[in-house]
Backbone as JSON, one array per atom type, in Angstrom:
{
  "sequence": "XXXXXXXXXXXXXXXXXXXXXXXXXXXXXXXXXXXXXXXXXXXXXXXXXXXXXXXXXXXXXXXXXXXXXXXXXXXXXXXXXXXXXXXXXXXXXXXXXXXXXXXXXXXXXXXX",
  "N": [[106.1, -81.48, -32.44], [105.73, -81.9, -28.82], [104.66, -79.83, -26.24], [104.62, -79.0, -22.84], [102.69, -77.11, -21.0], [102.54, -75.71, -18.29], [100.98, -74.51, -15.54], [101.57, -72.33, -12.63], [100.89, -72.13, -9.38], [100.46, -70.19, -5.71], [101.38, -71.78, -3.03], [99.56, -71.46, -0.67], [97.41, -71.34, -2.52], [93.73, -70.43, -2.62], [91.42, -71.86, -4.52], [88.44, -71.39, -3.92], [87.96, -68.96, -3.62], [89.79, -67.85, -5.26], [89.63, -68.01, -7.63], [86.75, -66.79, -10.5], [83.45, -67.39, -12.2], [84.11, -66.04, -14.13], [86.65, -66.21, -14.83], [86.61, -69.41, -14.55], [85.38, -69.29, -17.2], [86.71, -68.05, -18.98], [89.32, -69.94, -19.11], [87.74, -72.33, -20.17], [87.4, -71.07, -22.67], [89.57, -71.11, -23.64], [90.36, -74.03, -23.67], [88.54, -74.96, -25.33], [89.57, -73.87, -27.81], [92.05, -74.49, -28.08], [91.39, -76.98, -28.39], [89.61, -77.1, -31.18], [91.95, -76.01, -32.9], [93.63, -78.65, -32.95], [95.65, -78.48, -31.41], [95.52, -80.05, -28.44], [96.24, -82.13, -26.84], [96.23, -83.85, -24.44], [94.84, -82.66, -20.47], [94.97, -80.97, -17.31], [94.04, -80.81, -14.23], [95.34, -80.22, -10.89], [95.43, -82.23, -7.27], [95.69, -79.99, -4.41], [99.25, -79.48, -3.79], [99.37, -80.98, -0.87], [98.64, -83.31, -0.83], [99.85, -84.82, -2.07], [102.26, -87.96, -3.17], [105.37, -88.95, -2.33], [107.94, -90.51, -3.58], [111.3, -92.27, -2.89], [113.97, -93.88, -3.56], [116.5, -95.99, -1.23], [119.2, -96.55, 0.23], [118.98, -99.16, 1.39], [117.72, -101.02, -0.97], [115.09, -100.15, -0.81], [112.03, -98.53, -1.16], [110.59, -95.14, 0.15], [108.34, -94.04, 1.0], [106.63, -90.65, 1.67], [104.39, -88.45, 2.97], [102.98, -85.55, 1.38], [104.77, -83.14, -1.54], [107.5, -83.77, -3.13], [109.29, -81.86, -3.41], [110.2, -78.32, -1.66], [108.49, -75.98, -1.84], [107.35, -72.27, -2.71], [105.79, -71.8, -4.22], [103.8, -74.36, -6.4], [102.89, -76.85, -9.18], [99.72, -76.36, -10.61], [98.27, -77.4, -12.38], [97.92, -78.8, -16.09], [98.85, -78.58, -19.7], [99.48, -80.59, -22.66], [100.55, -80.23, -25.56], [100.8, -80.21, -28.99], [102.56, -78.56, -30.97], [103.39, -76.8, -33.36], [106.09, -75.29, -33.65], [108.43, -73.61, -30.91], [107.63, -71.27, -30.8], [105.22, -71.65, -31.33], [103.81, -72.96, -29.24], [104.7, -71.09, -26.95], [102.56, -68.63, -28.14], [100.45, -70.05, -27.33], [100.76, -70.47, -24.48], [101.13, -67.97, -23.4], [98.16, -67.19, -23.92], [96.97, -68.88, -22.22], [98.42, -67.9, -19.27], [96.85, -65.83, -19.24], [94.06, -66.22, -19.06], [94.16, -67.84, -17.06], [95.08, -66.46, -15.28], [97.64, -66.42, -13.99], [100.89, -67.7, -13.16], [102.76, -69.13, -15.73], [104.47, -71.74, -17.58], [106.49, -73.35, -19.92], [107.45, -76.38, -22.12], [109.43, -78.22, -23.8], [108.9, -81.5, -24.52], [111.24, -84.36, -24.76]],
  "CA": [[106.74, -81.61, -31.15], [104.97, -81.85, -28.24], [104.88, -79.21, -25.27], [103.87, -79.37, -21.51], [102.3, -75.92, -20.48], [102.17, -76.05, -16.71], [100.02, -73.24, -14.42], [101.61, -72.26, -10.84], [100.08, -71.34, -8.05], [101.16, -70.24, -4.6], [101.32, -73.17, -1.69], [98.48, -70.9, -0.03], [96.22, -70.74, -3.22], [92.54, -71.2, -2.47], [90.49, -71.97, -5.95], [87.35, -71.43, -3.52], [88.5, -67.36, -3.1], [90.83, -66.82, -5.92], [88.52, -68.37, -9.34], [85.32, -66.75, -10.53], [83.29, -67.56, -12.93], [85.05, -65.2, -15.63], [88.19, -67.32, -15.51], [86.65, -70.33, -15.21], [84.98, -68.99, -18.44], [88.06, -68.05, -20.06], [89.88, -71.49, -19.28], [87.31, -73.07, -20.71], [87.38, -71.0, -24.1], [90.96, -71.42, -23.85], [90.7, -75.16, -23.69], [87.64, -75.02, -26.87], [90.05, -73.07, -28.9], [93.17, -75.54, -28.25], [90.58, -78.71, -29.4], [89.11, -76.32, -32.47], [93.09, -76.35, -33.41], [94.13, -79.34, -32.75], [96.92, -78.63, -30.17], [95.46, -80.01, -27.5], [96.23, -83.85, -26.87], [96.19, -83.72, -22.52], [94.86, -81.23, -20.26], [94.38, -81.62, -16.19], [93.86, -80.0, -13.14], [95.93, -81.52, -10.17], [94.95, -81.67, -6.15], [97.13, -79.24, -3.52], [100.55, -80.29, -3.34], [99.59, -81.35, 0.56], [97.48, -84.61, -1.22], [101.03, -85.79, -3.02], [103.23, -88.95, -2.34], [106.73, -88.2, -2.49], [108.77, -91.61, -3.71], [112.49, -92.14, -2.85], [114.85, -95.04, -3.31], [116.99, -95.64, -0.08], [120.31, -97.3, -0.07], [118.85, -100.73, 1.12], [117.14, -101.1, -2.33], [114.0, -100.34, -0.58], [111.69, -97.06, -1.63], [110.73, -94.48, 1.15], [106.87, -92.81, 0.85], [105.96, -89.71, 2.42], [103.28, -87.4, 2.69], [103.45, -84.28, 0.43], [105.53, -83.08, -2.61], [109.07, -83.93, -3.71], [110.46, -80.21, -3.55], [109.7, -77.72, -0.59], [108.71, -74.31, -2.74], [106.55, -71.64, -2.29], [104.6, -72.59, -5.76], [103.5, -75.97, -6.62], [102.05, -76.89, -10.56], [98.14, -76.93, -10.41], [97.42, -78.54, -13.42], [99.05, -78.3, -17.12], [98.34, -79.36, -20.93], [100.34, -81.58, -23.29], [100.33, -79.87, -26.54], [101.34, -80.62, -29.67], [102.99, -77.69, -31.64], [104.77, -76.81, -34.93], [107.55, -74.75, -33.04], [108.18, -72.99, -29.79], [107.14, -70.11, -30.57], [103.51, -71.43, -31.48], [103.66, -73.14, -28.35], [104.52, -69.72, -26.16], [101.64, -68.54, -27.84], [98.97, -70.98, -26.09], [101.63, -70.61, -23.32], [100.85, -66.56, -23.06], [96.93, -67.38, -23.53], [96.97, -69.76, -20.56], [98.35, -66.75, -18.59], [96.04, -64.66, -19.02], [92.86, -67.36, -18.67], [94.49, -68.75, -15.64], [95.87, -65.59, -14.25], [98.49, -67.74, -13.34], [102.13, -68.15, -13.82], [102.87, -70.75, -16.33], [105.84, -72.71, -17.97], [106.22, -73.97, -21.59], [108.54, -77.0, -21.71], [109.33, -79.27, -24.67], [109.48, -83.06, -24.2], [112.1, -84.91, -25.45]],
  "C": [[105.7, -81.37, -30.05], [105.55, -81.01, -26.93], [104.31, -79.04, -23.81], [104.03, -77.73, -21.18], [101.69, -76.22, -18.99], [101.67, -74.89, -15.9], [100.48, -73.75, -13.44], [100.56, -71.19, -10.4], [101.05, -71.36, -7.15], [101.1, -71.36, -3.99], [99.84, -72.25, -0.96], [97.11, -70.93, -1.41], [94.89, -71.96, -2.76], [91.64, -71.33, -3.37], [89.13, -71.27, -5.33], [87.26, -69.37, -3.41], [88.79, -66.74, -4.04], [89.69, -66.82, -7.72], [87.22, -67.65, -9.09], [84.86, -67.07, -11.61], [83.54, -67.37, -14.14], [86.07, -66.07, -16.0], [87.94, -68.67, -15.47], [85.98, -70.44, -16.84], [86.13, -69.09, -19.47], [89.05, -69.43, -20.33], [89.26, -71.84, -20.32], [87.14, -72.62, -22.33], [88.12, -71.4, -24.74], [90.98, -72.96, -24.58], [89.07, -75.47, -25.05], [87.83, -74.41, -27.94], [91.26, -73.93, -28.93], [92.38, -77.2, -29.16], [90.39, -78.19, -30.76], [90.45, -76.53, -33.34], [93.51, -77.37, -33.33], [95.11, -79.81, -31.95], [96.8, -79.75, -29.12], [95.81, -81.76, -27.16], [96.15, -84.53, -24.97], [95.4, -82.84, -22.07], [94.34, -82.11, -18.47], [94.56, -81.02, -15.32], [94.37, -81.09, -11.73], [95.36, -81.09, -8.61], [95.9, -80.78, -5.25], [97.81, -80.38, -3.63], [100.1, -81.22, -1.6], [98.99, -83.01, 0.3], [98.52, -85.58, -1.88], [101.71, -86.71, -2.13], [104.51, -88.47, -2.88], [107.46, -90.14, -2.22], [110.43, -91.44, -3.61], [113.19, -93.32, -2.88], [115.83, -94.95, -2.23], [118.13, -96.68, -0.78], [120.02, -98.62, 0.15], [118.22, -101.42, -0.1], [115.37, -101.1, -2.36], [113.2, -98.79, -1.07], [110.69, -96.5, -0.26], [109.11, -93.9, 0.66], [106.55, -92.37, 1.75], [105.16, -88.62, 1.81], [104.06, -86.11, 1.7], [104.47, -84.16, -0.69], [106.7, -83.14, -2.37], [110.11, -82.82, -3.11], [109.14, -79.67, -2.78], [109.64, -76.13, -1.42], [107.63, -73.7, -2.2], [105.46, -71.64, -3.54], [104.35, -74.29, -5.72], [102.71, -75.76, -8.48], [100.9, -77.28, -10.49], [97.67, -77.35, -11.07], [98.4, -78.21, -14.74], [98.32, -78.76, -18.3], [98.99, -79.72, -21.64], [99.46, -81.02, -24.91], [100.91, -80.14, -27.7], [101.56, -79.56, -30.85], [104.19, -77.61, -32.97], [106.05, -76.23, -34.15], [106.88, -73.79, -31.31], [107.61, -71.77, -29.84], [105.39, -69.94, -30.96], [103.08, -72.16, -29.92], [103.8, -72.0, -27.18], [103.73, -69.08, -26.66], [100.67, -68.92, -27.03], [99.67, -70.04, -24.77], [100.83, -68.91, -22.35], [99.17, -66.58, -22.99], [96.63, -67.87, -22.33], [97.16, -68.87, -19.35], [97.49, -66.25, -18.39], [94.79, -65.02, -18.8], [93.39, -67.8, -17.41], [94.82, -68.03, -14.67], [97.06, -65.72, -12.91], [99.86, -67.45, -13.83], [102.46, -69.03, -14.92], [104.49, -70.88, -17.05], [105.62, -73.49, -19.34], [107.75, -74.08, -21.68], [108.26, -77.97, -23.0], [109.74, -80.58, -23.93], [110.38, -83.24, -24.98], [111.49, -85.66, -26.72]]
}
């Protein structure tokens, strides 16, 4: 089954302030210990929410684009990885690694 592990951030986070080289260290063991296993089949780092298009269908059958994200939150998802796990609970492993490499919130979501 395959699982989407997603890292938040705040709407204020600044990578240039908040990352140092330790965690981009640790990511990166993170993400040479998911290939070593095989989990790993995705992985991607996304730009601020303020860089997103936001698509909408309108009642004339026409579609609506505006600046910025979809949903108005005080998080946004900064990047995520598409994993491919025996069960959820080997997937909330990674899930709890990613935490703690990303020092981040994260989310562990099966696809359909």
């Amino acid at each position: 089954m395959k699982y989407l592990i997603a890292i938040h951030h705040p709407d204020n986070y600044d990578p240039a302030v908040s990352e140092d080289a330790t965690m981009a260290h640790a990511i990166d063991v993170l993400n040479d210990e998911m290939v070593a296993a095989g989990v790993r089949k995705f992985v991607g780092g996304l730009h601020p929410p303020g860089s997103a298009k936001s698509l909408r269908a309108q009642p004339d059958g026409k579609v609506l684009v505006t600046d910025g994200p979809y949903l108005k939150t005080s998080e946004h998802v900064a990047g995520f990885w598409v994993l491919e796990a025996a069960s959820l609970d080997e997937a909330l492993a990674w899930g709890r690694k990613a935490v703690v490499a990303c020092r981040a919130p994260v989310e562990v979501r099966p696809f359909h």
